[in-house]
C-alpha positions in Angstrom: 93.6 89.4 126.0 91.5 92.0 124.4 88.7 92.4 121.5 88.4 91.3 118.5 88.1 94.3 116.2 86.9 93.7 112.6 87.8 95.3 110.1 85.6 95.0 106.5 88.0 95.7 103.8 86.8 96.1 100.2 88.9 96.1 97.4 88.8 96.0 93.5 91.7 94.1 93.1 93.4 90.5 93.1 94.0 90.8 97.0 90.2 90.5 97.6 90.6 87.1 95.9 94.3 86.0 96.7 96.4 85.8 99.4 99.5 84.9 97.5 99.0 88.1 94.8 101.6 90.3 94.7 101.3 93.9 93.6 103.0 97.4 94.4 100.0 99.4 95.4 96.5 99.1 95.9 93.3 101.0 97.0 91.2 99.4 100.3 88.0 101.4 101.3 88.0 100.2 105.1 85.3 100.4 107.2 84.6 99.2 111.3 83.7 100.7 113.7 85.2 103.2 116.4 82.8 103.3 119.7 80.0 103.8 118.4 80.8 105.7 115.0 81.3 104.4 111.9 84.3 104.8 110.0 85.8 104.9 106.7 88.8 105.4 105.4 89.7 104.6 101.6 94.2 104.7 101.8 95.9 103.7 99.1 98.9 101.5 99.7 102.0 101.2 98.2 105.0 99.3 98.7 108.6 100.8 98.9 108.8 99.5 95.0 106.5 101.6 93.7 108.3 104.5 95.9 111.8 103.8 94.1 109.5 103.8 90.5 107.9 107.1 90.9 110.7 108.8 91.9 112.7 107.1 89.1 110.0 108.4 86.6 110.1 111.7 88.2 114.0 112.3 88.0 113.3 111.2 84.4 110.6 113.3 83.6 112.6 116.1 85.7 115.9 116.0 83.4 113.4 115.8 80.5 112.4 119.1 81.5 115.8 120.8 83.1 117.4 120.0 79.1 115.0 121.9 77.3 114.9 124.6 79.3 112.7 128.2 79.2 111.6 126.7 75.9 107.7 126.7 75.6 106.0 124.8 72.4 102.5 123.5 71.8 100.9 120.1 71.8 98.2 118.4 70.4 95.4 117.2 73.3 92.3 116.0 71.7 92.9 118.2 68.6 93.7 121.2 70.8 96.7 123.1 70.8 98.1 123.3 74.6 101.1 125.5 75.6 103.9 123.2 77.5 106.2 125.8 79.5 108.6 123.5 80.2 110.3 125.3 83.0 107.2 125.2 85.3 106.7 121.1 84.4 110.4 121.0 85.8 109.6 122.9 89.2 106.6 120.4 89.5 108.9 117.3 88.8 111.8 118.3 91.2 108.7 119.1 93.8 107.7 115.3 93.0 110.6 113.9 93.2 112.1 115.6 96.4 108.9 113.9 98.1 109.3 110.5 96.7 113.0 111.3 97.4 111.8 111.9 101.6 109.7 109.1 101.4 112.4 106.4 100.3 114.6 108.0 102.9 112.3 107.7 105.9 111.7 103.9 104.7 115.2 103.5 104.2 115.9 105.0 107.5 113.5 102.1 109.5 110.5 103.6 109.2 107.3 100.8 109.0 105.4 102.9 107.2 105.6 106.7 105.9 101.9 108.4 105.4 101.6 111.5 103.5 98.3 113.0 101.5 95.3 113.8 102.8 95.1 111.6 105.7 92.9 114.2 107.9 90.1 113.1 105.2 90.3 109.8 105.3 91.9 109.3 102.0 96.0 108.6 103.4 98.6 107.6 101.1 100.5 104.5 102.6 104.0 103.7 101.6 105.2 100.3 103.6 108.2 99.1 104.1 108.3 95.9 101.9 108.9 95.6 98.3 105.9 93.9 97.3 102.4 93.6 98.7 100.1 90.7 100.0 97.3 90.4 101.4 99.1 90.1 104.7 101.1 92.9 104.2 98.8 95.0 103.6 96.8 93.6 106.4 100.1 94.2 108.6 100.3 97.5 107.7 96.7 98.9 108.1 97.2 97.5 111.5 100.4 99.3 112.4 98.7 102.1 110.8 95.4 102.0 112.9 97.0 101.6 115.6 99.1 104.7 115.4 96.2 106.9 114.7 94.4 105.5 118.0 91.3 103.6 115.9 92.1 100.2 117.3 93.6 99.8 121.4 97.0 98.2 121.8 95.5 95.0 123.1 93.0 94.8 120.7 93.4 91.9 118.1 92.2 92.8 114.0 90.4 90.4 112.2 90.4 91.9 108.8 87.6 90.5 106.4 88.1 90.9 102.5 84.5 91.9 100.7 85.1 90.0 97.3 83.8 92.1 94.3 81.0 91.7 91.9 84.0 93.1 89.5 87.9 92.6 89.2 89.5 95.9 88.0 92.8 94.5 87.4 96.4 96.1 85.9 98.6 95.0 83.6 102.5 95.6 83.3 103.9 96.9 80.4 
């Protein structure tokens, strides 16, 4: 049967209040405990929607870039005159986009989840498989995703518990 590991997760969005709130990314600080260690990890989890956005804004920004070529003008930030060489804004785009690109691929591919970023630190990115997230999802998820890292035993059962906060920081769509 197995332990019941729990698992505080605290969150500054809707999830922490709903179970039926449906987003396309979020950031969970997660923390339980590993033997006798303390852990915490703080991923940020996206679904595969916000995967197809990104790399939709970064082909955009991308062609932006390829069509104006070696040119390099100024622009105004904060009444300061800022060289834009477009040329190396359209190797960072194609940079961002061929890893959004890998990332949709491996989701479309089967994958559960993909994780890239600075998971060594603690700080993961974590792109799921779904279009939208819930609570569960995300719940689902982290579990797959602890698991594979070796934090929580196959047999183990999670019991994740949401830390509502004294604050909602909440977005809004354009």
């Amino acid at each position: 049967m197995g332990n019941v590991k729990k698992i505080l997760i605290n969150s500054y969005s809707p999830h922490a209040f709903s179970k039926k709130h449906e987003n396309f990314w979020d950031d969970v600080w997660l923390v339980f405990h590993h033997g006798r260690k303390i852990v915490k990890l703080g991923p940020c989890v996206m679904s595969s929607g916000y995967v197809e956005s990104e790399l939709a804004d970064s082909e955009e920004a991308l062609a932006e870039h390829l069509a104006k070529g070696d040119l390099v003008e100024e622009s105004d930030f904060c009444e300061m005159k800022i060289p834009i060489d477009h040329a190396e804004m359209a190797k960072y785009y194609r940079e961002d986009a061929e890893n959004w690109r890998s990332v949709k691929d491996r989701l479309d591919s089967g994958a559960d989840f993909v994780v890239f970023g600075n998971d060594e630190e603690g700080t993961p990115e974590l792109c799921l498989a779904e279009e939208k997230l819930t609570r569960a999802v995300i719940e689902r998820g982290l579990a797959k995703y602890l698991r594979d890292r070796g934090y929580v035993k196959l047999g183990s059962r999670l019991k994740f518990v949401w830390r509502r906060p004294k604050f909602l920081v909440r977005s809004f769509p354009e």
